[in-house]
C-alpha positions as CSV (number, residue, x, y, z in Angstrom):
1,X,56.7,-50.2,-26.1
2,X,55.1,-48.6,-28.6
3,X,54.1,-45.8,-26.2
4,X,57.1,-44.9,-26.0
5,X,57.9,-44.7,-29.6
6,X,55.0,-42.1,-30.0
7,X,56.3,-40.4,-26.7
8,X,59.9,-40.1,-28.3
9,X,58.4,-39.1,-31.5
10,X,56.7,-36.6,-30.1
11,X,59.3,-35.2,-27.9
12,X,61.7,-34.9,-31.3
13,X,58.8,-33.3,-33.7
14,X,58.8,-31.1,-31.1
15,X,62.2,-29.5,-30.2
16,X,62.5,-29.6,-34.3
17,X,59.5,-27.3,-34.7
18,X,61.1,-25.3,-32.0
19,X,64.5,-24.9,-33.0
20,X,62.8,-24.0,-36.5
21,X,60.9,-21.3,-35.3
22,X,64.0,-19.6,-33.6
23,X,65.8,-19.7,-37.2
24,X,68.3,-22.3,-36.6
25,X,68.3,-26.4,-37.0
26,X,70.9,-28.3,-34.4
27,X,73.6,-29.9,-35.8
28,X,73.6,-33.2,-34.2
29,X,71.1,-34.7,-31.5
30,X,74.2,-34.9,-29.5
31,X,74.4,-31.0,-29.0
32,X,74.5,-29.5,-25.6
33,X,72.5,-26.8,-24.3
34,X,73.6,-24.2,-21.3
35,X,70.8,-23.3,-19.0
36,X,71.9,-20.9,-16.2
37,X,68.9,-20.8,-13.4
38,X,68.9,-18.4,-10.6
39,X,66.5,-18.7,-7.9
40,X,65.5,-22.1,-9.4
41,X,62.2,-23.5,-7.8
42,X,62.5,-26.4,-5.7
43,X,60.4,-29.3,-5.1
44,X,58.8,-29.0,-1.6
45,X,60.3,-30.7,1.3
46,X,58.7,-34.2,1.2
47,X,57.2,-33.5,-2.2
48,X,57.3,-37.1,-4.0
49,X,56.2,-35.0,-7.2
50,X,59.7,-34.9,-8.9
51,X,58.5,-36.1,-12.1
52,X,55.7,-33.3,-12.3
53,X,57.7,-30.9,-11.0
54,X,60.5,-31.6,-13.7
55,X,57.8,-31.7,-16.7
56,X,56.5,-28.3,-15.6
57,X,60.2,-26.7,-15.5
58,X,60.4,-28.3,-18.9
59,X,57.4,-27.4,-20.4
60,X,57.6,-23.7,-19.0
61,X,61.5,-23.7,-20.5
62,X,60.2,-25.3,-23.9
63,X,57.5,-22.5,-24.5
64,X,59.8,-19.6,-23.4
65,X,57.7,-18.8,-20.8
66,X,59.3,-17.3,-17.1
67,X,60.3,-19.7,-14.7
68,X,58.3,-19.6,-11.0
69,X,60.8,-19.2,-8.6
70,X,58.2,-19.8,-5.9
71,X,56.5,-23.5,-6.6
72,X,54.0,-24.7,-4.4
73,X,52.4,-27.9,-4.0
74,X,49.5,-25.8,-5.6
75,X,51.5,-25.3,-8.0
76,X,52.4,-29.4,-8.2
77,X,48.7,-31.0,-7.9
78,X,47.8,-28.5,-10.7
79,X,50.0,-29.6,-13.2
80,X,49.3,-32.9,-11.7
81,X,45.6,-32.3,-12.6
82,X,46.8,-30.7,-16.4
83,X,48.9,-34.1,-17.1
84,X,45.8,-36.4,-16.2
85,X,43.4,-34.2,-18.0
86,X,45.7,-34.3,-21.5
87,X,46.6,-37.9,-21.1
88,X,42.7,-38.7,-20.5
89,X,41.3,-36.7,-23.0
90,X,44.1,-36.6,-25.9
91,X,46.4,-39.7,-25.1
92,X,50.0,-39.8,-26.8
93,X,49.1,-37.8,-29.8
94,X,51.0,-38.8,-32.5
95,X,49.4,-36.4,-34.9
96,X,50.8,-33.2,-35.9
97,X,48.0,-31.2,-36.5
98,X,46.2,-32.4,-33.4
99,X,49.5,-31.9,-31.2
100,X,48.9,-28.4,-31.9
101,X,45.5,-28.0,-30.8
102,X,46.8,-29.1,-27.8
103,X,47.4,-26.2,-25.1
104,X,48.6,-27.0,-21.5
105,X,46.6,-24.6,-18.9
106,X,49.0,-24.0,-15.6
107,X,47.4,-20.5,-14.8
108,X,46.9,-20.0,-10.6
109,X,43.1,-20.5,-9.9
């Protein structure tokens, strides 16, 4: 439980320090944001990577960076791979100044 608490207070510091550094605060938690995708990746058929594939989308969508619209399971295991290595190696950081240290690495190989 108190994972999650740290997840959740993570995931709120967050999108504050984001909408922050676009110039505006959100009104309520409650607002509603309008993503249009075209040629949104898709999982791969059989794929039981939904999870991965859904933190990648929003991690990529979080730090304004382009969408893939081709996604391969190279594309899966190596977030996969990131995940494990920042779970493993920084845990559920609850620290602001440490968060930021923090850098994801989903570059092709």
């Amino acid at each position: 439980m108190e994972d999650a608490k740290i997840l959740k207070n993570y995931v709120e510091e967050f999108l504050d320090k984001k909408q922050q550094a676009l110039g505006y605060v959100a009104e309520t938690q409650d607002r509603v944001l309008d993503l249009e995708f075209r040629d949104c990746p898709q999982q791969p058929v059989g794929s039981v990577e939904c999870g991965v594939v859904v933190c990648h989308l929003m991690f990529t969508i979080a730090n304004t960076m382009d969408v893939e619209t081709d996604f391969r399971r190279h594309n899966c295991m190596l977030m996969h791979k990131t995940m494990v290595h920042e779970f493993l190696h920084h845990g559920l950081v609850s620290n602001s100044s440490e968060r930021s240290k923090m850098q994801i690495n989903t570059n092709r190989r």
